[in-house]
NUVO-306327 format. One record per residue: x, y, z of N, C-alpha, C in turn. Coordinates in steps of 0.02 Angstrom, whole numbers, plus 32768, in hexadecimal, padded with zeros to 4 digits. Layout:
// NUVO-306327
XYZXYZXYZ;...
// end
This chain:
// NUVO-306327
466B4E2969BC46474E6569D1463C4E646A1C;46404EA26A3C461A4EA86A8745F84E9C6AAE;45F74E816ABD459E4E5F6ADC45AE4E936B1E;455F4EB56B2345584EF66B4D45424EC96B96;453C4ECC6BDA450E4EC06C0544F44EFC6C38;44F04EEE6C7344DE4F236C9D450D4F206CC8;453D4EF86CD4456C4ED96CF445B04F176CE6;45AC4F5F6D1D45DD4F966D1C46024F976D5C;46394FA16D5546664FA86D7346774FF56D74;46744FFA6DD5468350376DE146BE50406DF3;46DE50836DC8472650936DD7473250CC6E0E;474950C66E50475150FE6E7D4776512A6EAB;4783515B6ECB47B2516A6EE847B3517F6F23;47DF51556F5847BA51696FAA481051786FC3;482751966F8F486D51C76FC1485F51F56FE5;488451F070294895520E705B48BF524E7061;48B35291705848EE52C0706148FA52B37088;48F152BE70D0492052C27108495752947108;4947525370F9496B521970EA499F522D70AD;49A2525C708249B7525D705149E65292705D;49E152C1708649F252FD709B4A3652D270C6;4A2952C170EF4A66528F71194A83526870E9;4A77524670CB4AB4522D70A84ACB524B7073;4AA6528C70554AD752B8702A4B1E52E3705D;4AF652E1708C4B35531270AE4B7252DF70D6;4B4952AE70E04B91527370F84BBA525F70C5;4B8F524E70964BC2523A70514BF9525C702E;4BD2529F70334BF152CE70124C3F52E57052;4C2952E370724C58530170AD4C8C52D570B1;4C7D528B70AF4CB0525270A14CDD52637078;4CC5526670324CCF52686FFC4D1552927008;4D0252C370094D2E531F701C4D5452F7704D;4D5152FC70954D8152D370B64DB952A870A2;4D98526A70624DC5524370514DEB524D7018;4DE352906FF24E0452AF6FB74DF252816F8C;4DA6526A6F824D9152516F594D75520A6F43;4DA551EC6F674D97519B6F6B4D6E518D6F6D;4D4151996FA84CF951886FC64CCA51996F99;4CD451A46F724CA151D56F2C4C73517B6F17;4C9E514F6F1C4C8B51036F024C5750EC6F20;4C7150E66F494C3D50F46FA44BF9511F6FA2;4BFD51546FA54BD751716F914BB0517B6F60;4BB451636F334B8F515B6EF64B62510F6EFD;4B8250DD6F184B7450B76F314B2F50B06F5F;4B3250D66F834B0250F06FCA4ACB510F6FB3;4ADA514A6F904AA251656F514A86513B6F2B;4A8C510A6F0A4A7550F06ECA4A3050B16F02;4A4C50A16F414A3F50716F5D49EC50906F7F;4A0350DF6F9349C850F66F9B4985511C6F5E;49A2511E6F26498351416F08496B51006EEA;497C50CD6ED24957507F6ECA491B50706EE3;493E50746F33490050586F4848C550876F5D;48C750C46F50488B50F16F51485950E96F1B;488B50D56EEE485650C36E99483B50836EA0;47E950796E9B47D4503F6EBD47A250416E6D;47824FF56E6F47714FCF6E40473C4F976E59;46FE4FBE6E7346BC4F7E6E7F46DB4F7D6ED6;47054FB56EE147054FB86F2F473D4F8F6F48;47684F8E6EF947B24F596F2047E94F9D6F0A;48204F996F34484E4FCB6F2E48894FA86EE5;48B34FB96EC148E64FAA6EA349284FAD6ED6;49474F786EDA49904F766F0849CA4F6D6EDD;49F64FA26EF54A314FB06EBC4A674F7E6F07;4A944F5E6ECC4ABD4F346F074B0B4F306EE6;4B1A4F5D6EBC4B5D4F756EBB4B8B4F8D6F0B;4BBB4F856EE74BF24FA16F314C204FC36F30;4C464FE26F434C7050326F4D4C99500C6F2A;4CCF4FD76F484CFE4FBC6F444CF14F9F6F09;4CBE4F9F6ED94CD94F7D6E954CD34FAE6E5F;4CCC4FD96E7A4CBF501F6E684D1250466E55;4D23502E6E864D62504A6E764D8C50296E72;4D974FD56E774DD24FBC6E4E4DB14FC66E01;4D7E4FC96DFD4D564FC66D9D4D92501F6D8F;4D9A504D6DB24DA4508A6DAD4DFA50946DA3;4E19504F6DEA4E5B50596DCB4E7250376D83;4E524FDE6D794E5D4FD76D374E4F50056D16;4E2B502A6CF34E1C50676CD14E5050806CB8;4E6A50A46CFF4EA850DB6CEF4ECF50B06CC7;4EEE507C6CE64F2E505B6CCE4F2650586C8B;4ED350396C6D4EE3503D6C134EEB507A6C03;4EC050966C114EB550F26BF74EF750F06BF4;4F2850E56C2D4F8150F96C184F8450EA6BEA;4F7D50886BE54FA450846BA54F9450926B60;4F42509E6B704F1850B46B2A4F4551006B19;4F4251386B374F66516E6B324FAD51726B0A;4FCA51506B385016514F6B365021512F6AE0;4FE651016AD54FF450E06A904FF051186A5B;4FAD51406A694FA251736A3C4FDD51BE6A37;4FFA51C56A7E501751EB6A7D505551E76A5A;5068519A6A4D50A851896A27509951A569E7;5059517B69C3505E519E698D505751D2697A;503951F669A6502D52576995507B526B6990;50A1524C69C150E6526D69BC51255268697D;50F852306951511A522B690C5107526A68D6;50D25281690150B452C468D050B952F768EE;50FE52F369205107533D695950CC536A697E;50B45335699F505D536C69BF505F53336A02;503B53426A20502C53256A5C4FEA53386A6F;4FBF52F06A864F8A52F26AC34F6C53336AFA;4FAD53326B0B4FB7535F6B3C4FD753A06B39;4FD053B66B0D4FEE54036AE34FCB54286B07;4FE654736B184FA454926B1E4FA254CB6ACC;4F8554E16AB54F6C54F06A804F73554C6A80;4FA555626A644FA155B86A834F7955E16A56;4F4355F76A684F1C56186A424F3156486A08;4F76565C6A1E4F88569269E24FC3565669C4;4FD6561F69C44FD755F669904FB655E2695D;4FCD559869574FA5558E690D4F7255686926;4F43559668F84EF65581690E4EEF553168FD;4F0A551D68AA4F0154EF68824F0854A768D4;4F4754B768D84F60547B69064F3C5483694C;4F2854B569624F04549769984EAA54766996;4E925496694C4E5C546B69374E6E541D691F;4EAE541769064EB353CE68FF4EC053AB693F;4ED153D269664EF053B269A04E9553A569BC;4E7453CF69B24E3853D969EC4E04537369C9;4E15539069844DE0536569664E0153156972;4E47530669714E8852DF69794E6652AD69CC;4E5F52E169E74E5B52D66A2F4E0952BE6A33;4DD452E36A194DA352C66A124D9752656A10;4DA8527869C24DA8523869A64DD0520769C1;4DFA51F269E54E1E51D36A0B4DFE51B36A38;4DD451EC6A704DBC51E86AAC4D7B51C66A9F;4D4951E86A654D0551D56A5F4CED51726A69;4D0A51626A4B4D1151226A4D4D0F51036AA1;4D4751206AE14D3751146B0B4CFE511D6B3C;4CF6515E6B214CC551806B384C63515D6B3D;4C67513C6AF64C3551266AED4C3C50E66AFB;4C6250C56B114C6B508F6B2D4C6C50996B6E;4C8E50AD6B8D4C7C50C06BD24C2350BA6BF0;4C2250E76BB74BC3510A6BB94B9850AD6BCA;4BC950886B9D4B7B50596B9A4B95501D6BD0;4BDB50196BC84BF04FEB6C134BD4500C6C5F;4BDF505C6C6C4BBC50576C954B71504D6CAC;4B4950596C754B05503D6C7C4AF24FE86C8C;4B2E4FDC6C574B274F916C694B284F6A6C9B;4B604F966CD84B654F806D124B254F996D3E;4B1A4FC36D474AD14FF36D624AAF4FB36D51;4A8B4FA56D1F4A6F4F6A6D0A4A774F1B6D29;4AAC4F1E6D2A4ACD4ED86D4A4ABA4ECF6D9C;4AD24F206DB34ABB4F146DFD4A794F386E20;4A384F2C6DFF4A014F2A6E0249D14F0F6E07;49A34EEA6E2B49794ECD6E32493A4EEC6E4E;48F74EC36E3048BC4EC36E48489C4E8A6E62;48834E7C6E9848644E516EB148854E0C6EA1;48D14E186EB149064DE86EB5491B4DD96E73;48FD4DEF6E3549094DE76DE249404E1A6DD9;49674E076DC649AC4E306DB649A44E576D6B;49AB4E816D5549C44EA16D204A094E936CEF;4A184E9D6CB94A494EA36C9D4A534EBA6C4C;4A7C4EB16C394A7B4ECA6BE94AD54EB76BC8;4AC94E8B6B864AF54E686B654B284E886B79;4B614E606B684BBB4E996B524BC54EA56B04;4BA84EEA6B034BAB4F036ABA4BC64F476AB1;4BFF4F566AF04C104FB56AFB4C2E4FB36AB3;4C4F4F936A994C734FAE6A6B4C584FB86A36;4C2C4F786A1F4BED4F8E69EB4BCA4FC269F5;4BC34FF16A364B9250226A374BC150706A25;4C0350596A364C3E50956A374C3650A969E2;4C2A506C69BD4C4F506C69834C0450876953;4BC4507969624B98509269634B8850D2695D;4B8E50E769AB4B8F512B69C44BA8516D69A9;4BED5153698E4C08517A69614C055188692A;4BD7514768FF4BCB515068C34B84517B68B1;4B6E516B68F04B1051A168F84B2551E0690B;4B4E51EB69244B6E523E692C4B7B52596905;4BBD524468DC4BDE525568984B8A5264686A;4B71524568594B3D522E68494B0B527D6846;4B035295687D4ACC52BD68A24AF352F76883;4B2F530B68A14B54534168934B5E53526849;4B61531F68244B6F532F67E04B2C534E67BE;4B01533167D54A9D534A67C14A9A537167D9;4AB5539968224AA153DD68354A7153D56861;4A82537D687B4A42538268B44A095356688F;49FC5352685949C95334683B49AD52EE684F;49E552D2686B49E35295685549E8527968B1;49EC52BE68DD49D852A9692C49A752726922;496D52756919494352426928495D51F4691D;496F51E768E4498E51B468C749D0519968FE;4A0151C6691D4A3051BD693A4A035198698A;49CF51C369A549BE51B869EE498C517669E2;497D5160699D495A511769B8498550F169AE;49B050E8697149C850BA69634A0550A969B9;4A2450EC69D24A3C50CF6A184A2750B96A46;49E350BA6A3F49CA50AD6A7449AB50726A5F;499A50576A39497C500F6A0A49BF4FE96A42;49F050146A204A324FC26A1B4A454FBA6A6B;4A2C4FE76A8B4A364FD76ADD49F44FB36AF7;49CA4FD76AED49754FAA6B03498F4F5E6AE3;49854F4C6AA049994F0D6A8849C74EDD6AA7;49F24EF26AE14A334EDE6AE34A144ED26B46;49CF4ED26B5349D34EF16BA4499B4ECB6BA6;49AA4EA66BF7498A4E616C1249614E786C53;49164E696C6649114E646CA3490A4E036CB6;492D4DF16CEB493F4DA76CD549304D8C6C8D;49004D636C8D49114D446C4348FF4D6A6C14;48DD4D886C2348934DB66BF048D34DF56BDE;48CA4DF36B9748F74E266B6948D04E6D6B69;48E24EA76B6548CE4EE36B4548CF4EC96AFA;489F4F006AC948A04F0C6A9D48904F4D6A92;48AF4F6A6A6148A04FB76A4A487A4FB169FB;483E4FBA69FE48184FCE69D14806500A69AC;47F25010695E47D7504C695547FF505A6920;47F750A76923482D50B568C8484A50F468D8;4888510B68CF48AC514968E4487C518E68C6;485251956890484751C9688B480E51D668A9;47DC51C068CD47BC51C7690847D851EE692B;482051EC693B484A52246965483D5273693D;482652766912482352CC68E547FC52F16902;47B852EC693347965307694547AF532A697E;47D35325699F4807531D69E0481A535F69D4;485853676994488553876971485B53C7696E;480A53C4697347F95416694F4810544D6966;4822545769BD4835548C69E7487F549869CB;4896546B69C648EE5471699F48E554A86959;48C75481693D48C154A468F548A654E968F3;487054F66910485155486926488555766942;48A55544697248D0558F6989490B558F6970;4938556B69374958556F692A4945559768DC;4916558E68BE48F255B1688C48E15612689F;48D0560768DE48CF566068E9491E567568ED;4944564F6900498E5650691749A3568268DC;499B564068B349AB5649686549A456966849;495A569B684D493A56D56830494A5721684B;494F570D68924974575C68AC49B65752689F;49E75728689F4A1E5732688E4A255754683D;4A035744682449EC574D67D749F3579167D0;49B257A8680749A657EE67F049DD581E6817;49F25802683E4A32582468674A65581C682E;4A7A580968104AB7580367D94AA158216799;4A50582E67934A485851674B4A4058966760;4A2B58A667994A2358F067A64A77591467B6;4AA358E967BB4B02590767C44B055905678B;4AF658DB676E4B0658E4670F4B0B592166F6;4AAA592866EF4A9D596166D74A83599A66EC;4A9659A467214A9759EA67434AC559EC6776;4ACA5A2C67A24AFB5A4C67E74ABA5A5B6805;4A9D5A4C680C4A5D5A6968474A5A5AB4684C;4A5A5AE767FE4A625B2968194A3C5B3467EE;4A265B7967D54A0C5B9A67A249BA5B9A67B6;49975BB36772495A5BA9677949365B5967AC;494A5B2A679749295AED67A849535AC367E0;49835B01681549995AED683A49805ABD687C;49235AED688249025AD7689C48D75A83688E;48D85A7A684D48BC5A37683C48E45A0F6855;493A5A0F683B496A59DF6837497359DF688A;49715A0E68AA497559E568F7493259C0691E;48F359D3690448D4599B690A48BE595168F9;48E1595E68B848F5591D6898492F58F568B4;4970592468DB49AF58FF68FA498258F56934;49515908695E493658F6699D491D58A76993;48E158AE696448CA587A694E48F558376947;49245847692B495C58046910497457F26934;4981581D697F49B6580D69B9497F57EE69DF;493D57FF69E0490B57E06A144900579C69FB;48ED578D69BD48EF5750698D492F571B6995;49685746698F49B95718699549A656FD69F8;499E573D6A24498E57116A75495956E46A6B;491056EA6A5B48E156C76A6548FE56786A3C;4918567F69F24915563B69E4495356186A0A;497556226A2749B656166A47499255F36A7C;4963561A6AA6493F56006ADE491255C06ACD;48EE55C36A9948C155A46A9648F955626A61;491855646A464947551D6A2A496155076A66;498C55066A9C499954F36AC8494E54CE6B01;491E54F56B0048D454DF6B0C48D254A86AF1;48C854AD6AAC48B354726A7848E7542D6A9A;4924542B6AA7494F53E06AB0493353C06AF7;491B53FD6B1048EA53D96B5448B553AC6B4B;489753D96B12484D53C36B08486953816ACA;488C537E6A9348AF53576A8F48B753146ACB;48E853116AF548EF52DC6B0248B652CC6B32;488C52EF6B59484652E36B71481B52A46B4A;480752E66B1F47D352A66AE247F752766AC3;4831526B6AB7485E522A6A99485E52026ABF;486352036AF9485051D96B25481C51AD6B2B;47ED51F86B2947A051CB6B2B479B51926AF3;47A551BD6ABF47AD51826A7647B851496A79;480C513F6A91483051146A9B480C50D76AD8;47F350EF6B0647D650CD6B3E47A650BD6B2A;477350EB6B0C473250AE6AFC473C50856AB5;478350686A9B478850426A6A47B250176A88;47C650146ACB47FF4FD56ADA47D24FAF6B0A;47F34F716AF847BC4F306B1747F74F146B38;47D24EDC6B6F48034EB46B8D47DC4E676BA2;47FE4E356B6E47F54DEE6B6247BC4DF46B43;477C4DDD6B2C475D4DD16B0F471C4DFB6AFB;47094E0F6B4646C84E596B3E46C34E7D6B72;47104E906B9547144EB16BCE472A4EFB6BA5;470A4F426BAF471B4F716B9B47054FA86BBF;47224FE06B9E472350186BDC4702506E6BB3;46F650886BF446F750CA6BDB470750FD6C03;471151326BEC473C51796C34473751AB6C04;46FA51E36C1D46F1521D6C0B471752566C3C;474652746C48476D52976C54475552DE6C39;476053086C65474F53586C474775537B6C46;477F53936BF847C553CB6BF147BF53F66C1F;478F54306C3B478454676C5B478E544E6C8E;478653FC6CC9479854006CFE47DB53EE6CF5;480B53D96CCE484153CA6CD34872540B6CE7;485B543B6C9A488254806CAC486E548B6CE8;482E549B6D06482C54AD6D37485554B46D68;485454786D77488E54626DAF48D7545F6DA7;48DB546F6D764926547A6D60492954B16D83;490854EB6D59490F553B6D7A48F9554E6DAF;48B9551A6DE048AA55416E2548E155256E42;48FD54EA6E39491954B66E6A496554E26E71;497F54FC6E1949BB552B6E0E49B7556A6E3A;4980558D6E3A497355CC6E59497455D36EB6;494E55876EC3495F55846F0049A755776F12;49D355526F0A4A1155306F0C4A3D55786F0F;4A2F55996ECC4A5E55DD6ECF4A4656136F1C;4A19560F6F2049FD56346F5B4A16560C6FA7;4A0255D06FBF4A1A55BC6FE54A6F55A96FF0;4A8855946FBB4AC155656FCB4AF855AA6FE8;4B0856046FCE4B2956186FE14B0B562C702C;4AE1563D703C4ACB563C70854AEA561970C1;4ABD55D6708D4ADD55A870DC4B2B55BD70D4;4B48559A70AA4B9F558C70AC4BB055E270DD;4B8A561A70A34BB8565070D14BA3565C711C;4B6D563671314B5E562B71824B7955FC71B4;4B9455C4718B4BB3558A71A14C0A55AC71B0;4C1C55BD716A4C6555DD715D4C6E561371A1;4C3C565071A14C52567371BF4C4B565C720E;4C15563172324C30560372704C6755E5727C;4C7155B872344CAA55A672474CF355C6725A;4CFD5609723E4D24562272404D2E56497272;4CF3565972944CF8568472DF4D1B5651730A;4D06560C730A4D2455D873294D6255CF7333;4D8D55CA72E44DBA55B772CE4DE555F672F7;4DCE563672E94DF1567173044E0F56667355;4DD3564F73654DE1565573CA4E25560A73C6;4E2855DD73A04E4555A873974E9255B6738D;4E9655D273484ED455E6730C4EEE5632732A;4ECF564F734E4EE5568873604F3E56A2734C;4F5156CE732F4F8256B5732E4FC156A072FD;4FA0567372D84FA9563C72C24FB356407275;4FEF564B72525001563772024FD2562071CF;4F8D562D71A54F7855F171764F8055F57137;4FD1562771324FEC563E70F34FA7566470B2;4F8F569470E04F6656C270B54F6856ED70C7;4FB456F570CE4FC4574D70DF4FA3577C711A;4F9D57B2710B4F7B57C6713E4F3757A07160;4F0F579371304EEF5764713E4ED1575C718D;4ECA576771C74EB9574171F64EA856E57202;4ED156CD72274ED65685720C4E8C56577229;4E665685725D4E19566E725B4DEA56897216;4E0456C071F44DCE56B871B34DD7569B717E;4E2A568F717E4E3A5660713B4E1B5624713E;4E3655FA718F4E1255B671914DC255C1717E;4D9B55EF71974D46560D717D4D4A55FE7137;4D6D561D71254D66562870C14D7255DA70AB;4D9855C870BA4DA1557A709F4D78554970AB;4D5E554270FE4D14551771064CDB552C70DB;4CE1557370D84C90558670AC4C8C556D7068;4CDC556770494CD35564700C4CC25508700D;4CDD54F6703E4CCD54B1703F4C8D549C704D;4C7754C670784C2854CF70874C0354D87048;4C23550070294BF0550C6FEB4BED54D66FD5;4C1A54B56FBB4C1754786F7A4BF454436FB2;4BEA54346FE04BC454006FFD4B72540B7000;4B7D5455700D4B325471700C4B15545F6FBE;4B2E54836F9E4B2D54796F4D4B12542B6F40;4B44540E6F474B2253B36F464AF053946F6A;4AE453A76F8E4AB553926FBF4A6B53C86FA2;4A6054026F864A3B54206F7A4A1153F66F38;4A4A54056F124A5353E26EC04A1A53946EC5;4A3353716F014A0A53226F0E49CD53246F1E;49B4535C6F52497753836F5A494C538C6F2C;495653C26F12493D53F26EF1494153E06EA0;496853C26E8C495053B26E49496253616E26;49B2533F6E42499752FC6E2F494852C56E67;495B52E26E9A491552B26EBF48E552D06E88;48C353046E76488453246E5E487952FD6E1F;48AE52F66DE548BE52EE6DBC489F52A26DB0;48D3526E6DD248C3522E6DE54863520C6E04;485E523A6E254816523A6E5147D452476E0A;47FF52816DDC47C7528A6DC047D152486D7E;47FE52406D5E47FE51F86D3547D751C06D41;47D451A66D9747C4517E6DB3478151846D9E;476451CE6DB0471151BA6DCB46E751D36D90;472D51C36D4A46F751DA6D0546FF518C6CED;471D515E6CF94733511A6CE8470450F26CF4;46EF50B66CC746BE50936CD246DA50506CB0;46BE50166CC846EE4FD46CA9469C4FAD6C95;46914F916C5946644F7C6C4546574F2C6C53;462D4F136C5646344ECC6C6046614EB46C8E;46554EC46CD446A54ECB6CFD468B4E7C6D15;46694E6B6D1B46594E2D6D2446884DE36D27;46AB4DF46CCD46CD4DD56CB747034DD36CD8;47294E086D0347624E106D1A478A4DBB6D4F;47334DBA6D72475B4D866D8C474A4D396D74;47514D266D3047614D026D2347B34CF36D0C;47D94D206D0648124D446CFC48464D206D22;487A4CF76D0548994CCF6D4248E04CFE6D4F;49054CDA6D65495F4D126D7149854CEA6D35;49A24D186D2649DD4D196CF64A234D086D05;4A4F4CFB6CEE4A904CEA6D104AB34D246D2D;4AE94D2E6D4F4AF44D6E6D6D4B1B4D7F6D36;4B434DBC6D3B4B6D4DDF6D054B974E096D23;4BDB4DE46D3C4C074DEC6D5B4C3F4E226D35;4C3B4E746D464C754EA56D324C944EC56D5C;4CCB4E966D754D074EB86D944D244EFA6D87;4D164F196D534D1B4F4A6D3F4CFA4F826D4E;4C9B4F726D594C814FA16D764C6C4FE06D4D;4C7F50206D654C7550466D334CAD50826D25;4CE250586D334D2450746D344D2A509B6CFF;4D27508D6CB74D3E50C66C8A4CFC51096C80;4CCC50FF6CAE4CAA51306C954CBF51566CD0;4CD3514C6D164CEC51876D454D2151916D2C;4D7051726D0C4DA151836CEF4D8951C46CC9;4D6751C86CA14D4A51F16C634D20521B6C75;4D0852176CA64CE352496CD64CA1525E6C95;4C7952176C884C4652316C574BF1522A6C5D;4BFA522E6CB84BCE523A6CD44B8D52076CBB;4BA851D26D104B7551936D0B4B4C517E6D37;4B2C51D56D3D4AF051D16D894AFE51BF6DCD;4AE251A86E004AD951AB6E3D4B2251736E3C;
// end
């Protein structure tokens, strides 16, 4: 059992925009410059700053990964993915279909759903492997107050897992979400070291049901206006005497079909919000070190949509203020001058092409601003570590050396944060 003290650990966040603002736009600009490469690099540079802004009793976290292992982890990758592919594609070709088909809509439907589901099932497996090797490495190259992080080699046990809690979920209709998000998250907490001192994931999956209620409500009105939208085409044309009822009844059903639409998509927020919380105040680390993080659905959306609303408002501005300088420039320059866009003037084509490049840098650099810094900042300062006391009795662990990195999850492009 727990033994409680007074002994809290404060979790906090002292990031820098301005600081953050400069290296979104150097990175990013690299990046673009180098047709991509530098992306390793860059992610690199990010992870290093957003670490050490997240502080713990007033010590920063230092991420100490490196570009360069970043991307030999990225070319091994490809090379299996070939041969993983190429293996599967042999055998698809004993059953005349291919990988790489494209699927013509006014064909046969049959074969491009086998093809779709074919292609699924193939991939999923990497996919969720990917998912937990790259955490693993994140993990590996992390430290606090010189105590390193890490977590077992178990991607494939979690691939094989993963898929079976999906299959799982989908076949219940969703029912059985709760059941799927502890038990994955059990077998990764279980599997994850701060030096010697183990995580543990505690507790019981249906604790997760309370979570689920926003899901269920709006998918229940969903239900019900769709309901009455399909019984009122049944049995009537919206004409005659009770023409007037049946279109306030189709109003009703269509406001019911938007609202629960809105509010089920709501619910997976508020969903993974409070699952969280759950999950966090039931995982311990080594003996009576434990945690808690109250997180608020309403500030999360929040900032999704002011942070979205600003981004859409600023990002075409600048770019079309940047674009169109540039292009007055380019004009007095290119005067003249071919940039194969036809009539075109070859100072506004070069304009149109910086802006659009402008945009997507603006875009990224906004995006780091405005809603992952907010995002991150607000986790931090709902986080609390119990008995932090214990931490430094905590010795280092052996290192956990992956040349690999997090190569198959950029191969797969299945999105593995900063």
């Amino acid at each position: 059992m727990i033994e409680e003290n007074t002994d809290i650990g404060s979790v906090g966040f002292n990031g820098n925009t301005p600081q953050l603002r400069s290296l979104a736009v150097v990175t990013t600009l690299l990046t673009l410059v180098t047709l991509g490469i530098y992306r390793f690099w860059a992610r690199t540079r990010l992870r290093r700053y957003f670490w050490s802004a997240v502080t713990l009793d007033g010590h920063g976290f230092e991420y100490t990964g490196k570009g360069i292992e970043k991307l030999i982890g990225f070319l091994i990758a490809v090379a299996v993915l070939a041969i993983y592919l190429g293996t599967f594609q042999v055998a698809f070709s004993f059953a005349g279909m291919s990988l790489f088909e494209a699927v013509d809509s006014d064909g046969d439907q049959i074969r491009g759903v086998l093809l779709t589901y074919a292609t699924f099932l193939f991939l999923a497996p990497l996919i969720f492997y990917a998912q937990y090797r790259a955490r693993r490495y994140m993990l590996s190259r992390t430290k606090w107050k010189g105590i390193r992080f890490g977590a077992d080699q178990a991607a494939w046990g979690y691939a094989i897992r993963a898929i079976g809690h999906w299959m799982l979920t989908f076949l219940t209709l969703g029912i059985l979400l709760p059941r799927q998000t502890f038990y994955l998250e059990k077998y990764k907490a279980d599997r994850t070291w701060f030096g010697t001192a183990q995580f543990v994931q505690e507790g019981r999956w249906q604790s997760l049901y309370p979570a689920m209620k926003h899901i269920i409500m709006g998918f229940a009105i969903t239900v019900i206006g769709g309901a009455m939208m399909s019984m009122l085409f049944w049995t009537g044309s919206l004409e005659g005497d009770t023409a007037g009822i049946d279109i306030a009844i189709a109003v009703l059903a269509g406001s019911m079909i938007f609202i629960g639409t809105v509010w089920f998509y709501i619910g997976f927020a508020y969903y993974n919000v409070h699952s969280h919380r759950i999950l966090t105040r039931n995982k311990t680390l080594g003996s009576n070190i434990h945690f808690t993080s109250e997180p608020r659905t309403a500030r999360i959306i929040g900032i999704y949509l002011l942070g979205g609303l600003i981004i859409s408002l600023l990002a075409p501005i600048i770019a079309g203020l940047i674009g169109g300088i540039l292009g007055v420039l380019s004009s007095q320059i290119l005067s003249g001058v071919d940039v194969g866009l036809g009539e075109t003037p070859a100072g506004v084509g070069v304009g149109i092409v910086l802006g659009y490049i402008t945009l997507f840098v603006v875009l990224a650099v906004l995006s780091l601003i405005f809603i992952k810094q907010p995002i991150i900042e607000h986790f931090a300062q709902v986080t609390t570590v119990h008995n932090a006391e214990e931490l430094d009795e905590i010795e280092q662990r052996e290192g956990d050396q992956m040349i690999e990195a997090e190569g198959f999850a950029d191969a797969l492009d299945v999105g593995t944060g900063f």
